[in-house]
N, C-alpha and C positions, 0 to 999 in steps of 0.2 A: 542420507544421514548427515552429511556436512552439512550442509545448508542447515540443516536443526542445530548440529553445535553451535553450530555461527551464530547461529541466534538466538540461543539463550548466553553466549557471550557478546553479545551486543547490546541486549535488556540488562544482564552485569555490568557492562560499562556505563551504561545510561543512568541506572539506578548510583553506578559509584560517584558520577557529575553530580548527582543528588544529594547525597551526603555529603560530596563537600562545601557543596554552596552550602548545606544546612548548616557544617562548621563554621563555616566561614563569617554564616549570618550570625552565630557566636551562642547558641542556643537551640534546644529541640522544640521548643513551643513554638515558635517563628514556620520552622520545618514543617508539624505538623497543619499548621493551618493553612499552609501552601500546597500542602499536597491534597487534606480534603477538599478544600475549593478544585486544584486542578481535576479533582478524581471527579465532583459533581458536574462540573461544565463537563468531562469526555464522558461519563456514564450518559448523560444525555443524548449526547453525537450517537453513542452506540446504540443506544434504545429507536432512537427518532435516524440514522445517519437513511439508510434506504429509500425513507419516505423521502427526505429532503431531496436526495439527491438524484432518484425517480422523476419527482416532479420538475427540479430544476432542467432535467434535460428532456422535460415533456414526452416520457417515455408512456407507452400503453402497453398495457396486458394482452399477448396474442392465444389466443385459446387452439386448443390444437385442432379446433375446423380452419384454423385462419394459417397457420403452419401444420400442419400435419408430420412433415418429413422433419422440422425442426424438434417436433416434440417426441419425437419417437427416436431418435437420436441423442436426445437429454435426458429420456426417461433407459435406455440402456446404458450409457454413461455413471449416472446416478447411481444403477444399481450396480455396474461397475466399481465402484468406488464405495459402496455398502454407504450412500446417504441417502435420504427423503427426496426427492425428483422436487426439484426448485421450480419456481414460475419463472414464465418465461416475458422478456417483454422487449417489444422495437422500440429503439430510438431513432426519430427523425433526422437524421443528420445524414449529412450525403460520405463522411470520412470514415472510412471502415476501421471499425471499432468494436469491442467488446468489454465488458467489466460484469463482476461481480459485488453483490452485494446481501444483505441481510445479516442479523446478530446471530444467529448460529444452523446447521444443517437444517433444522424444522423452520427455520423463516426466510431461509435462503433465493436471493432472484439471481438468472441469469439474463444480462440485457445484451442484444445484437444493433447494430445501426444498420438501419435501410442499405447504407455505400458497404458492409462486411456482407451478407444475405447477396449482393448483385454480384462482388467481385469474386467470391469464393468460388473453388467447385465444391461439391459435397465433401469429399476426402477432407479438405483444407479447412472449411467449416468445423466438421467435424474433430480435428485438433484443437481447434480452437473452442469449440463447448470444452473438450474434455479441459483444457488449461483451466479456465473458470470454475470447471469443476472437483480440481484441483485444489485451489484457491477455498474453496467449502469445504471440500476432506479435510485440508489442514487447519480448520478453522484460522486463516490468517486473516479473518476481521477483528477475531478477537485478538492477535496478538497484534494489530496493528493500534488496536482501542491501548493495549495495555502501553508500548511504548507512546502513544498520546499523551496518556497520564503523566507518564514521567516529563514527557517534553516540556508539557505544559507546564508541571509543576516547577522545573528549573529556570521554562521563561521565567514565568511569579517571580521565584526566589530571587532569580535573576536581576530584575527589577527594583526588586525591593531594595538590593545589596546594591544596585547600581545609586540609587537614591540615599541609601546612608553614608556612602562612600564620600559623594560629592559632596553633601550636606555636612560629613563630618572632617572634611580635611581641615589640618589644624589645630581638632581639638586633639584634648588631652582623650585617649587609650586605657582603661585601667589594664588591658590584656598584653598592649603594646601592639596591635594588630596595625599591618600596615594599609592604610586607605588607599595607595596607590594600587598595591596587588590587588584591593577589592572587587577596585575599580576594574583593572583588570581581567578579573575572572568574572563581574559580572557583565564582561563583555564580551569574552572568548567563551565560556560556558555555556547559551544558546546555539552558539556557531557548532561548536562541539556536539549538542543533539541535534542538533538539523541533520547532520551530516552522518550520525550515527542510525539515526530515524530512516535516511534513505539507503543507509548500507543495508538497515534488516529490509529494507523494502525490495530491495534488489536482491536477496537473499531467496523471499518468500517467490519471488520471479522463479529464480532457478526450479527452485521443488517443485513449482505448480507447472511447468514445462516438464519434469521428471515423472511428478505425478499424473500427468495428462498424457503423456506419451505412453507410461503403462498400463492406463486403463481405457485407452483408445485402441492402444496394439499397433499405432501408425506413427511414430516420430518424425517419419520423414514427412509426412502431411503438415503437422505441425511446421516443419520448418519452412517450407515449402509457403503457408500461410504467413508467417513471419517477414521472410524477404518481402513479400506482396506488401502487405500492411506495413512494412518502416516507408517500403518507397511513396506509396499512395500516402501516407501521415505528413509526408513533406511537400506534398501538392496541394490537399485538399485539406482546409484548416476546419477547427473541432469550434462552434462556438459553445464555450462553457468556464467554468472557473477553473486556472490554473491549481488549485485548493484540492481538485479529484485525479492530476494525476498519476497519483500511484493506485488507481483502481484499475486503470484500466491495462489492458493486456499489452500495450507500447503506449509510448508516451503520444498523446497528444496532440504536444506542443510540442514537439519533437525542433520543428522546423523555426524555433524561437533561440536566439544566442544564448540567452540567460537561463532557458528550461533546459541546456543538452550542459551548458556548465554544470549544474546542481542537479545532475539527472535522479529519476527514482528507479530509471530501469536498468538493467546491466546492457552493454552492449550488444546488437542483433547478429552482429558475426558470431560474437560468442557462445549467445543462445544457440543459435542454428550448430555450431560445431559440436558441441555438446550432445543435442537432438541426434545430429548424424552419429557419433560414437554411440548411443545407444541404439541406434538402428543396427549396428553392424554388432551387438554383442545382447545375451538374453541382461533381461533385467525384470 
């Protein structure tokens, strides 16, 4: 239930960087045209995001002659969790990996990479569905779509207010508004959602490790899968866009300077100590 407060107090924050770049931009007409655009570019992502990012990682649909033990494992999980039993599909990639995707429980995919399917054992697999599965019970595509929105919208505004700003120093103000702060905010104000964007992302982490563990019944599997997957992610590199990692169930790019600075995942000690405490108490 933290990790929920947390993040409708993060979409608050998000939304209040909103409003005040809108202020700032000195008018609500400005505001609203920066958000419908932002809203029409991410409503798209969310409609089309699976297919895209599917095809980008030349993923194929495994039917359950081709996995059997995989789908019979998703489809108890699934009903575990009271959702619609997701498609299933391999990605070619040697780095063990998982992610979820689709706009809501009824279009939902779970993908495994060839390198997660060889290193797993069953048990550790298996936490690792339920996490994904997770990630679908709490519909956190869509809340990931919704703080896009905002993000996006603040980049826009951002922009915008960074170009009046420069363009206007000098002139005369009827408001007296200062072009230095503008400038300013329209350059700390993106920093500020980026960083807000991967705290709720690091947030929805937590649940879907909460929620996977109690609808698998094994957290210590889960954790257990984790250790494996941080250390194998910093050997075996992921080729794909830095743009999808917070879909996936650890970072990636883990083993990049710049990706473990602005990370989107919480830390794997953490996660894992977490996992263990619920192991040793009902939940």
């Amino acid at each position: 239930m933290t990790s929920q407060i947390k993040t409708v107090f993060l979409l608050a924050l998000l939304t209040g960087v909103l409003m005040l770049l809108g202020g700032a931009m000195g008018g609500r007409a400005g505001l609203m045209i920066a958000f419908v655009l932002a809203m029409v570019m991410n409503l798209g992502s969310y409609w089309y995001s699976d297919k895209l990012v599917l095809s980008m990682y030349k993923a194929r649909e495994l039917s359950p002659a081709d996995a059997p033990h995989v789908h019979r494992v998703v489809e108890e999980l699934a009903a575990n969790a009271g959702v619609p039993k997701p498609r299933v599909f391999l990605v070619p990639q040697a780095q063990p990996n998982a992610f979820a995707t689709g706009r809501n429980p009824e279009n939902a995919v779970v993908a495994v990479t060839e390198g997660i399917v060889r290193m797993l054992n069953p048990d550790e697999l298996k936490g690792v569905l339920a996490h994904e599965i997770g990630h679908i019970a709490n519909r956190d595509i869509l809340i990931q779509t919704i703080a896009a929105v905002l993000g996006g919208a603040i980049v826009f505004l951002a922009n915008m207010l960074q170009f009046t700003a420069i363009f206007g120093l000098g002139s005369d103000d009827d408001e007296g508004a200062n072009p230095l702060a503008a400038l300013a905010m329209a350059i700390l104000a993106p920093m500020a959602a980026m960083l807000i964007q991967m705290a709720i992302s690091r947030s929805r982490e937590y649940l879907a490790d909460e929620t996977g563990a109690r609808i698998s019944g094994e957290p210590l599997s889960l954790a257990s899968a984790l250790a494996k997957l941080d250390t194998a992610s910093r050997q075996v590199p992921l080729k794909g866009s830095p743009a999808t990692e917070n879909m996936f169930i650890i970072s990636p790019f883990s083993g990049r300077r710049a990706a473990a600075l602005f990370s989107t995942h919480p830390p794997i000690q953490d996660r894992i100590q977490r996992l263990q405490r619920m192991a040793r108490r009902p939940y």
